[in-house]
C-alpha positions as CSV (number, residue, x, y, z in Angstrom):
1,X,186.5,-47.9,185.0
2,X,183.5,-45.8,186.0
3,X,182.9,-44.3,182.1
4,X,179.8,-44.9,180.4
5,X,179.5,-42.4,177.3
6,X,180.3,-41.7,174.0
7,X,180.0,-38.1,173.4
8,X,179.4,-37.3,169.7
9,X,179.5,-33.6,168.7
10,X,178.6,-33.3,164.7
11,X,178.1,-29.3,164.8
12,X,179.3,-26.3,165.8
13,X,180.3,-26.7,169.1
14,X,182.4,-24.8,172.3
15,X,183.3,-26.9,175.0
16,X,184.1,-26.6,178.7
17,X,184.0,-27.4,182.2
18,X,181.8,-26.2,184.3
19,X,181.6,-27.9,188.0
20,X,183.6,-31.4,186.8
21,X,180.9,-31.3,183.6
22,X,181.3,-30.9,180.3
23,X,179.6,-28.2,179.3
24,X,178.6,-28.4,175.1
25,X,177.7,-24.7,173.9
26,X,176.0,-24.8,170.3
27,X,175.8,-21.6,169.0
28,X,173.6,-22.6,165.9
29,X,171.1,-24.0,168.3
30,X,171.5,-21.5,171.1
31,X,171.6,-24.3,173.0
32,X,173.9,-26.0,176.3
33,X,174.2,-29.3,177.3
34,X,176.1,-30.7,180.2
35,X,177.6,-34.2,180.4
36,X,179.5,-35.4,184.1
37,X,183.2,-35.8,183.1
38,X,183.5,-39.0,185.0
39,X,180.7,-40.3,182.4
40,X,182.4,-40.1,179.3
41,X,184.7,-42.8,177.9
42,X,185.7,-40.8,174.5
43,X,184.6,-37.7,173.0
44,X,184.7,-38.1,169.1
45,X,185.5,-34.5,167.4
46,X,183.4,-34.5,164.0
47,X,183.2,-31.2,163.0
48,X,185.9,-28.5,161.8
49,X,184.0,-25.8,164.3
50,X,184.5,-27.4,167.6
51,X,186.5,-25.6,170.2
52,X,187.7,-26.6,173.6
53,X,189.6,-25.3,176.5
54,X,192.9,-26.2,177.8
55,X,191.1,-27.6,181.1
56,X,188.5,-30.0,179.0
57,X,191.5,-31.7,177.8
58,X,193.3,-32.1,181.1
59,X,189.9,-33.1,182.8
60,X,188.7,-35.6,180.7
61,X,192.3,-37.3,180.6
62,X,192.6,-37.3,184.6
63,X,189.2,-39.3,184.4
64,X,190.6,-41.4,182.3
65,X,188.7,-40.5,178.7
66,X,189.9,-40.3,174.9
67,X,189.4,-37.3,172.8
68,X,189.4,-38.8,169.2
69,X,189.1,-35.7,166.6
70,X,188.3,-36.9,162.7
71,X,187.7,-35.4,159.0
72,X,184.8,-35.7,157.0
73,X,185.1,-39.0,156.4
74,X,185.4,-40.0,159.9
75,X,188.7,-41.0,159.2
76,X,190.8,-40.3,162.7
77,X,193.3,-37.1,162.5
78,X,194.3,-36.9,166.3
79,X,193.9,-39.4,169.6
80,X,194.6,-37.9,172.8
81,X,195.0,-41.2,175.8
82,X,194.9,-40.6,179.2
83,X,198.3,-40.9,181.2
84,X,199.1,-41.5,184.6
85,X,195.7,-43.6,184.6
86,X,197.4,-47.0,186.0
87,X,199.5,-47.5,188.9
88,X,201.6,-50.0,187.1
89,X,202.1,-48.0,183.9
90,X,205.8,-47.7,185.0
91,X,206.6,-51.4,184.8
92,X,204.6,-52.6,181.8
93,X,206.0,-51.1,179.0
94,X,209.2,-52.5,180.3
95,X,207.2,-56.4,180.3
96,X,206.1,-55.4,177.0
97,X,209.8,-54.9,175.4
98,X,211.0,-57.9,176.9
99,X,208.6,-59.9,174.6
100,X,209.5,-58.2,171.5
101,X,211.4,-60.6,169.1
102,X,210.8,-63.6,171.3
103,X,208.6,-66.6,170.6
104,X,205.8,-65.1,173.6
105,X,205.6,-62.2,170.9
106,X,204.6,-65.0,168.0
107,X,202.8,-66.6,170.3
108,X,200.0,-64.3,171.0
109,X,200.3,-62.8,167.6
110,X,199.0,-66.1,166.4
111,X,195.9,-66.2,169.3
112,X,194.7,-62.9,168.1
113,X,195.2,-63.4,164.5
114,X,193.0,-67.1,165.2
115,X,190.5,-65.0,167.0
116,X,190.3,-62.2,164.1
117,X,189.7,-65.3,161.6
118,X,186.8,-67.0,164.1
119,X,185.1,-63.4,164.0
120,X,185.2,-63.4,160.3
121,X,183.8,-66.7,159.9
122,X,181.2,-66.2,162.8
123,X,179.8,-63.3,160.1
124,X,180.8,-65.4,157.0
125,X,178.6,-68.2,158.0
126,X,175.5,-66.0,157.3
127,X,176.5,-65.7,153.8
128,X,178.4,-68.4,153.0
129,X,178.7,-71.3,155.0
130,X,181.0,-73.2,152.5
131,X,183.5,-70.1,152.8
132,X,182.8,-70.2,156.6
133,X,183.7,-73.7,157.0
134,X,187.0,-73.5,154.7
135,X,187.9,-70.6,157.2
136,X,188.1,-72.9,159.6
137,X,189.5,-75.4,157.9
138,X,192.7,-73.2,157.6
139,X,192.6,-72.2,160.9
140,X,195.1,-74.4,162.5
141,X,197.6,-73.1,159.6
142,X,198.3,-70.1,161.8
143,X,201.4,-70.2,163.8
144,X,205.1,-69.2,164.6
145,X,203.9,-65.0,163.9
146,X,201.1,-66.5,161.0
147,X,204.3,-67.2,159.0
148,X,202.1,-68.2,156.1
149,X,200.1,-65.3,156.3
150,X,197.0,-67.1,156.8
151,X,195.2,-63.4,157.9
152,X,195.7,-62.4,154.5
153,X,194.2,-65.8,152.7
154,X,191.0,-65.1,154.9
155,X,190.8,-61.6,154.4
156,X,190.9,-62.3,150.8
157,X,187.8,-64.6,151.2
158,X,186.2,-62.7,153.7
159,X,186.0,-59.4,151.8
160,X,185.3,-60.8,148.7
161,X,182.2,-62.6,150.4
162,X,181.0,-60.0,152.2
163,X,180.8,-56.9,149.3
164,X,179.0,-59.7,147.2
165,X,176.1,-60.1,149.7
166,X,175.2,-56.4,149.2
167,X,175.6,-56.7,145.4
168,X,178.5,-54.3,145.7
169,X,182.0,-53.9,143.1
170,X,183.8,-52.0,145.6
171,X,186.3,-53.7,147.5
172,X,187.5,-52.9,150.9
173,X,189.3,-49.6,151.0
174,X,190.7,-48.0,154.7
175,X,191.4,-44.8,153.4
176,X,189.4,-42.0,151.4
177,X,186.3,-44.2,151.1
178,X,183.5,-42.7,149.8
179,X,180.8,-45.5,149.0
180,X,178.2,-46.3,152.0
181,X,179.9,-49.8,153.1
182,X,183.2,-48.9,153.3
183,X,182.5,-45.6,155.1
184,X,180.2,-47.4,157.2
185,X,183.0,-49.6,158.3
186,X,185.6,-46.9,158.9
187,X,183.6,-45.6,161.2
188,X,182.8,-47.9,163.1
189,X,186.7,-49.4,163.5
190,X,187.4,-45.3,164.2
191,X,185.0,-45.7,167.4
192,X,186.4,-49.5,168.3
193,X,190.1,-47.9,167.8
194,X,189.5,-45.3,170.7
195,X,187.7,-47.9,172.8
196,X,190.3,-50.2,172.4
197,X,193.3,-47.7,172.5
198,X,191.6,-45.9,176.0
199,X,191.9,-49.2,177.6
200,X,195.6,-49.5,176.8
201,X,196.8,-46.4,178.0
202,X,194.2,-47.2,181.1
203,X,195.8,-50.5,181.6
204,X,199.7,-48.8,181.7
205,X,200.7,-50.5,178.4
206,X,202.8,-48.1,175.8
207,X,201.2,-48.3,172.1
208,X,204.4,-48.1,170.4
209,X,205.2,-51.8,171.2
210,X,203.0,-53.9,168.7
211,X,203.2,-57.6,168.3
212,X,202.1,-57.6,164.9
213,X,202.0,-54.5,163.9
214,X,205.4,-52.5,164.4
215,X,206.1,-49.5,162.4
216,X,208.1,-46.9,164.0
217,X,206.2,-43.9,162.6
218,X,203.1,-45.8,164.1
219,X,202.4,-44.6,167.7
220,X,199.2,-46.5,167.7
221,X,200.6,-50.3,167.1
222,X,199.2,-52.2,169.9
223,X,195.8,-50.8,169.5
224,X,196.3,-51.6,165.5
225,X,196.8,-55.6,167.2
226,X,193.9,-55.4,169.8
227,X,191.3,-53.8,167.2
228,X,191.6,-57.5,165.1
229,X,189.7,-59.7,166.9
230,X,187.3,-57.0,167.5
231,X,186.7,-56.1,163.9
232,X,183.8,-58.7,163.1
233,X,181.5,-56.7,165.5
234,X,181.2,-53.6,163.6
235,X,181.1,-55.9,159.9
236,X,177.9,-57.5,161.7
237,X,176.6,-54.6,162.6
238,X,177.4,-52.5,159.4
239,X,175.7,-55.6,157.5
240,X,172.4,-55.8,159.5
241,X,172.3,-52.2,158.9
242,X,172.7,-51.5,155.6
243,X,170.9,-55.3,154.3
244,X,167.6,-53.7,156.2
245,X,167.7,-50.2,156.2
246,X,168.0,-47.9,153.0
247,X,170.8,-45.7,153.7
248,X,172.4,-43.9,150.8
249,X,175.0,-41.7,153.1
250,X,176.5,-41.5,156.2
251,X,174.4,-39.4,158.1
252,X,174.0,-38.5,161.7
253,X,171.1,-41.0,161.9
254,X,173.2,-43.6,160.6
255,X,176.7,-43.0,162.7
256,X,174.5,-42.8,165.7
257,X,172.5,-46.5,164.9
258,X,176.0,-48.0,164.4
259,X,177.2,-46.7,167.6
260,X,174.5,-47.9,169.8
261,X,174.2,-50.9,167.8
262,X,178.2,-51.8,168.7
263,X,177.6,-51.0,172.4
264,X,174.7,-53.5,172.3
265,X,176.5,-56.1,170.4
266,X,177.3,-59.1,172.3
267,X,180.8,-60.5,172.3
268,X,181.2,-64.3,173.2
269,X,184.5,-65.0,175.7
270,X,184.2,-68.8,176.4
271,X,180.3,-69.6,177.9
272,X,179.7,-66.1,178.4
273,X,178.5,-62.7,176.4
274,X,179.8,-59.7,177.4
275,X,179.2,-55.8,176.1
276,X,181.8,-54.3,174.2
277,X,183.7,-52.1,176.9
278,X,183.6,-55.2,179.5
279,X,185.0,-57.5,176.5
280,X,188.0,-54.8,175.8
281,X,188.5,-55.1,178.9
282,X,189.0,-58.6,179.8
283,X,191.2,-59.0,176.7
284,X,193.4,-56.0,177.7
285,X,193.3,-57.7,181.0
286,X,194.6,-61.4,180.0
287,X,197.7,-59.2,177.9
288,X,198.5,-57.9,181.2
289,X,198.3,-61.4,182.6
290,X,200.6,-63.0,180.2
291,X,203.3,-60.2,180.5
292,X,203.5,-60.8,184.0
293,X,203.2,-64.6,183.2
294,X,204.4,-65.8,180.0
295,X,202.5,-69.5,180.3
296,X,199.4,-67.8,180.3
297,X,197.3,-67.1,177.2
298,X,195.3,-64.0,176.3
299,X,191.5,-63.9,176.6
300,X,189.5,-62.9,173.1
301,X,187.0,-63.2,171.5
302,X,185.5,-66.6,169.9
303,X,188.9,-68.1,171.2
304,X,188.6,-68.9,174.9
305,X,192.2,-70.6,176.0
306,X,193.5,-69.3,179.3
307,X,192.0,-70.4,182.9
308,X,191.7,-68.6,185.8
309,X,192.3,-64.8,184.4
310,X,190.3,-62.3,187.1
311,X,187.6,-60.4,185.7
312,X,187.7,-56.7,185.7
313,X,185.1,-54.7,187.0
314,X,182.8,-53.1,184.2
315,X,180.0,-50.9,184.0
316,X,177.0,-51.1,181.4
317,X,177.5,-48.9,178.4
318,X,175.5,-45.9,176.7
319,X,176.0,-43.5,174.2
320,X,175.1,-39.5,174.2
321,X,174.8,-38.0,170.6
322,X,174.9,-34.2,169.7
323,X,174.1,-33.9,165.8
């Protein structure tokens, strides 16, 4: 995928398309800005005043970009996926159903609930190596669909850890945060969710069919499973941030040093480091992989096990920012 961007928009804001670019009017500024459609991987909504035309959503979906639109807390309210984007979106969805209730489903459930856990520790272990080490120690405890819950047990540890090393009472909370850690992290995961979720729909593969998550009035379940192992990026990030820097809110300043500080984060897939879109990608990939062939195994982070998957083709990744 050619896409490069994230676009953004914190203000007032009309957009359109002008010539295959998007074309960002801000009144308040008397201001225009123009971005090449082909360019942008998502567009993030932040503000209550942003209008669009029919055509930006239609054009930014043929070139294969997500639209995600959030409230003041950077909480996500709408997603809009490109469709159409893959030329095997017809027959994966029907892969994906065969492996539903089957031990394939359990299977890679437990590979990307191990990789989630080998994140956490990776950022544990510059806290609390003890932790970190009992992490792995119940590592291998994870199998037949994490029947023990073992995610949970780390979590537990994990968070408790992590809030302690800025001195911090809260706790981890998903929704209505208002303290500068846990909105910190919100965001971020809002930004890796639309990543992620983009190179689903990209890839041909239908949300609705989770392999660990699986709620019907979820239509966001596989992206839900593929965020996991991708979570300990932004928790890095968030605490480099906030353990150097004195932040008290979530500005614009702040959003936009956690974006570019994701995009620049290094992501370890067996001997090699890729950027964040290319390591979506190859994950995404390996799924596709092992739904066509069910000895394979998927590709993620910190937990290299499957030989021989092709690498997809991935272009270096910036970020645009209109505050």
């Amino acid at each position: 995928m050619g896409n490069d961007y994230i676009i953004s928009i914190e203000k007032e804001a009309r957009l359109s398309i002008d010539t295959e670019r998007l074309k960002v009017f801000l009144p308040l500024d008397d201001k225009t800005h123009y971005i090449a459609v082909m360019d942008i991987a998502v567009l993030i909504l932040a503000h209550p005043c942003i209008s669009l035309t029919a055509p930006v959503v239609q054009y930014l979906s043929k070139k294969g970009a997500v639209i995600l639109s959030v409230d003041e807390k950077f909480m996500p309210t709408a997603l809009t996926f490109p469709i159409g984007y893959n030329i095997d979106g017809a027959k994966r969805p029907h892969q994906q159903v065969k492996i539903i209730n089957s031990e394939y489903q359990k299977k890679y459930l437990d590979q990307i609930i191990k990789s989630k856990i080998l994140g956490q520790e990776k950022v544990l272990r510059l806290l609390n190596k003890e932790k970190a080490d009992y992490l792995i120690k119940i590592l291998s405890r994870v199998k037949n669909g994490d029947k023990e819950n073992i995610e949970g047990l780390a979590a537990k540890i994990y968070w408790e850890v992590y809030f302690k090393a800025f001195d911090s009472i809260d706790k981890r909370e998903k929704q209505g945060a208002t303290d500068i850690i846990n909105s910190c992290l919100n965001y971020g995961y809002a930004v890796l969710r639309a990543i992620i979720a983009r190179s689903l729909c990209s890839a041909g593969l239908c949300l609705n069919f989770g392999l660990g998550h699986y709620r019907k009035d979820n239509p966001f379940n596989l992206a839900e499973d593929f965020i996991e192992p991708f979570r300990y990026m932004v928790d890095a990030v968030v605490l480099e941030i906030l353990k150097t820097k004195d932040y008290k809110e979530l500005s614009s300043l702040l959003k936009k040093e956690i974006i570019l500080n994701i995009l620049s984060f290094k992501v370890k897939i067996g001997a090699k480091n890729y950027r964040l879109f290319q390591a979506v990608d190859e994950a995404i990939y390996s799924f596709c992989s092992c739904l066509a062939d069910t000895r394979k195994n998927l590709v993620l982070p910190n937990n290299y096990i499957s030989r021989g998957a092709k690498r997809s083709k991935c272009s270096s990744q910036h970020i645009k920012y209109e505050s």
